[in-house]
C-alpha positions as MATLAB code, in Angstrom:
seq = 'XXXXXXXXXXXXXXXXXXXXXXXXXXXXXXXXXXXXXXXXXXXXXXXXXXXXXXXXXXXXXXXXXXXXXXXXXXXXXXXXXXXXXXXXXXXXXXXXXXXXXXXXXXXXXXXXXXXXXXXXXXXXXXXXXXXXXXXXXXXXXXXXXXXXXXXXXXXXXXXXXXXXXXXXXXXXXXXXXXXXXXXXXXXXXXXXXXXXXXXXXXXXXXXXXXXXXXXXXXXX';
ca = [
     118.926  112.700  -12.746;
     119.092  112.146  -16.527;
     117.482  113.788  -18.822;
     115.717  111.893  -21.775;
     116.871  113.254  -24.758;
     114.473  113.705  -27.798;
     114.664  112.192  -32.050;
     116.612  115.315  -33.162;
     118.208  116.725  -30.280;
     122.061  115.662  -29.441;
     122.387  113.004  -27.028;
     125.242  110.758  -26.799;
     124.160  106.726  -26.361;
     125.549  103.369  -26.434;
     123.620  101.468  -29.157;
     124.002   98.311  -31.208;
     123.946   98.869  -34.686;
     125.104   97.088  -38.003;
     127.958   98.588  -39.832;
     126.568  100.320  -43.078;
     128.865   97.706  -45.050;
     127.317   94.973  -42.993;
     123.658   96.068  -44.176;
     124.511   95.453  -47.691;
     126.585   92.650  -46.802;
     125.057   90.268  -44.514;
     127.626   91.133  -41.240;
     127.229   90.687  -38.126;
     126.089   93.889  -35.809;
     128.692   95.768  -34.140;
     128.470   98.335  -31.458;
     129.422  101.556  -31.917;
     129.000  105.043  -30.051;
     126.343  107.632  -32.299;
     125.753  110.996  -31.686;
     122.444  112.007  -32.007;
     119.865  109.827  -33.976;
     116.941  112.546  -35.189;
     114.737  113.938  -37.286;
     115.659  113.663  -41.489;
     113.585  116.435  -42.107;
     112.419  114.249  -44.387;
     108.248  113.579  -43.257;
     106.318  116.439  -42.232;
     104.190  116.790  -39.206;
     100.220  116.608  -39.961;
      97.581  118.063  -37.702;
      97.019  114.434  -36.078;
     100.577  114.105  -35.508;
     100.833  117.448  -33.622;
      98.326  116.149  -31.280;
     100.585  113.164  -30.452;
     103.062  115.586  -28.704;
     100.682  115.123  -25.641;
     101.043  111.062  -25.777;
     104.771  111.396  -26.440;
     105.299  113.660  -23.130;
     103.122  111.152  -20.603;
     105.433  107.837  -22.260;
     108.868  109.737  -21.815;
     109.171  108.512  -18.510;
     108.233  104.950  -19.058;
     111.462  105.115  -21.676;
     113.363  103.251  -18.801;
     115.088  100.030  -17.775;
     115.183   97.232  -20.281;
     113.456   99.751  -23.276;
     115.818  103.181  -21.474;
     117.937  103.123  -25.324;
     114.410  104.431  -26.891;
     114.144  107.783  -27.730;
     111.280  109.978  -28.303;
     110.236  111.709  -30.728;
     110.970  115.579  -31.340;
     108.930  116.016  -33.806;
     105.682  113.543  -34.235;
     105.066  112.786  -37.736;
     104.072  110.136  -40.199;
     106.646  107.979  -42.005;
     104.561  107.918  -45.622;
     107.595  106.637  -47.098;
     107.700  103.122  -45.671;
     106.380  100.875  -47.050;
     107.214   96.627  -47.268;
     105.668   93.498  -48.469;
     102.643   91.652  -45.908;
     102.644   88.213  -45.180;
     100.809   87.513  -48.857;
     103.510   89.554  -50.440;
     101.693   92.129  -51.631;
     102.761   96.139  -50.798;
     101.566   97.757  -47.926;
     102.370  101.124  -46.055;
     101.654  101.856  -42.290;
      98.498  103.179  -43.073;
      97.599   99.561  -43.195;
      97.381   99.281  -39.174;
      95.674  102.633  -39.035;
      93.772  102.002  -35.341;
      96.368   99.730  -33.956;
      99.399  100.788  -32.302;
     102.638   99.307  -33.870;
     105.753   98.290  -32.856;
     107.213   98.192  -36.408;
     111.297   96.225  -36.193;
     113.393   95.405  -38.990;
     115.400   92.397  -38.813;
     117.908   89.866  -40.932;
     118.691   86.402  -40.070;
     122.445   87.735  -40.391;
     121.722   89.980  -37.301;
     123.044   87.833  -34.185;
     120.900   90.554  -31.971;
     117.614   90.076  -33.889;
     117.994   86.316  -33.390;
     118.073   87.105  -29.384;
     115.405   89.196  -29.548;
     112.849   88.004  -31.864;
     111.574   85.301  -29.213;
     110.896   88.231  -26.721;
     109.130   90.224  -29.776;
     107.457   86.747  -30.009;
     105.893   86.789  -26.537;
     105.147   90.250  -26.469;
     102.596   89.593  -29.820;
     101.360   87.093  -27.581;
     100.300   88.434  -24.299;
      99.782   92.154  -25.890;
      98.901   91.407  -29.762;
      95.368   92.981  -29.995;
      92.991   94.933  -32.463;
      94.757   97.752  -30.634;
      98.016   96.666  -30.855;
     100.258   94.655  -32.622;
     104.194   93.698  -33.609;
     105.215   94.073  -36.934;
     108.364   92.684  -37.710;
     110.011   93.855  -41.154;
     112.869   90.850  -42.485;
     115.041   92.741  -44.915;
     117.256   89.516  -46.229;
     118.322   89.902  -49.814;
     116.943   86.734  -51.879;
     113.550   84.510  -51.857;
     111.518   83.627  -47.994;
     112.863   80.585  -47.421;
     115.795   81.854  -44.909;
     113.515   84.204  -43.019;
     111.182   81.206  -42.511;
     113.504   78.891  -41.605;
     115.018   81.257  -39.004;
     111.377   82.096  -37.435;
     110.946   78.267  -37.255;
     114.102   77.662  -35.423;
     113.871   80.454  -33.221;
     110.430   79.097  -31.869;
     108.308   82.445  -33.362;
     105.167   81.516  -34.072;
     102.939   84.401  -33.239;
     104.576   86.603  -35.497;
     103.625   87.593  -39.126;
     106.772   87.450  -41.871;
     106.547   91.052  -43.486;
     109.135   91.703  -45.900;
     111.192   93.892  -47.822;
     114.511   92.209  -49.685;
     115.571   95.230  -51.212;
     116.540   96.988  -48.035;
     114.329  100.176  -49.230;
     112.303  100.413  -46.134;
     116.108  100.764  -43.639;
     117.471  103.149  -46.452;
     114.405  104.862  -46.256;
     114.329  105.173  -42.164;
     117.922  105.765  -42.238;
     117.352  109.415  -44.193;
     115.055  110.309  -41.580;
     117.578  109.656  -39.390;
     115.983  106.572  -37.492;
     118.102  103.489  -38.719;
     121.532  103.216  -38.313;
     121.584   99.832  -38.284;
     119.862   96.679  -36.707;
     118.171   95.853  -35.227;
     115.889   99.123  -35.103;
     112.419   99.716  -33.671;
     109.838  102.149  -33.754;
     106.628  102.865  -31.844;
     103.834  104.378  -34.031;
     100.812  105.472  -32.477;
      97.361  104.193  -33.462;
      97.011  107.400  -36.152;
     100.015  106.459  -37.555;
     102.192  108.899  -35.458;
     105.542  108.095  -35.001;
     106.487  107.795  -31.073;
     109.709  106.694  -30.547;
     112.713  104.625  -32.017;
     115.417  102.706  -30.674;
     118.510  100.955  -32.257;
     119.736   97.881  -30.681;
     118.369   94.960  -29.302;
     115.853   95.053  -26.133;
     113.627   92.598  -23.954;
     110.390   93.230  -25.246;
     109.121   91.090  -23.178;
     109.910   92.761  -19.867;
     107.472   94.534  -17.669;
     109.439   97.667  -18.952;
     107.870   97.160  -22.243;
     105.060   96.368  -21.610;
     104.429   99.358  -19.456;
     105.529  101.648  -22.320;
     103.215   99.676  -24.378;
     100.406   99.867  -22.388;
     101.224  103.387  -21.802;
     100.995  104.872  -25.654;
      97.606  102.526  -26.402;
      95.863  103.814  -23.229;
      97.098  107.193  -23.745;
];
């Protein structure tokens, strides 16, 4: 059997990423092998957080099948650093969905992954979207709305918010903690605000995978 490794200990995965030139850029994603995605060092653990170790350990083993490239987290802490722009454009940090559970993904309409995946984000919002739970989707695309709408509109997303962040600030800013290397990325934050897990890459969010892993961390 394999063991799940943890955000800051070495494990060795296949994950789809964007090259760093292709962040800046506009590229396409590219697949590479990476060597341990962890802990920056750069967000502390608070006494809420610590208690999250608990939730972490009972949602390790629904890390499986169609959501198996998430990771959890070694060390449970809050990502005060990130922060992006809400649907009305005006700043907001996670401590905005305090009491919800989030499933917090940055995307670009470059990103040929995040255009397969958003529908399945899409459906998930629907069936799971909640006062307890919700998907946050974070577009990072240089430049003005218009080509993030467009892209939700031709994609068929309609249950999903447009948060966004065109100066790339909130991936550089996940990427020192050692939690982006590219896109699409995910994270699962507790309802305190507690980071859970990550993944880079693409996954069916829709599956009964995910939603299990879901429904694991809000009933926790």
């Amino acid at each position: 059997m394999t063991t799940k490794k943890s955000l800051g200990l070495p494990s060795v995965k296949w994950i789809a990423i964007a090259a760093v030139a292709g962040v800046v850029a506009g590229a396409a994603a590219v697949y590479v092998k990476e060597t341990g995605i962890g802990n920056g060092g750069g967000e502390t653990a608070s006494v809420e957080c610590k208690l999250a170790r608990d939730r972490i350990a009972s949602v390790t083993p629904l890390m499986k099948g169609q959501v198996a490239a998430m990771v959890a987290a070694y060390e449970p802490r809050k990502l005060t650093a990130v922060s992006f722009n809400g649907p009305d454009g005006k700043p907001l940090t996670l401590d905005h969905f305090a009491g919800k559970t989030v499933l917090l993904n940055l995307w670009a309409t470059w990103c040929v992954p995040c255009r397969e995946e958003m529908p399945a984000l899409n459906a998930l919002e629907k069936e799971m979207g909640s006062d307890k739970f919700q998907v946050v989707p974070v577009n990072i695309d240089s430049g003005d709305d218009e080509k993030p709408k467009t892209f939700l509109a031709e994609t068929g997303v309609d249950a999903l918010q447009l948060y966004r962040d065109n100066t790339i600030a909130v991936f550089n800013s996940l990427k020192k903690e050692g939690l982006a290397m590219g896109l699409p990325v995910t994270l699962l934050i507790d309802d305190k605000g507690c980071l859970i897990s990550a993944m880079n890459g693409p996954a069916a969010w829709d599956s009964d995978d995910a939603k299990a892993l879901i429904k694991g961390v809000v009933g926790s």
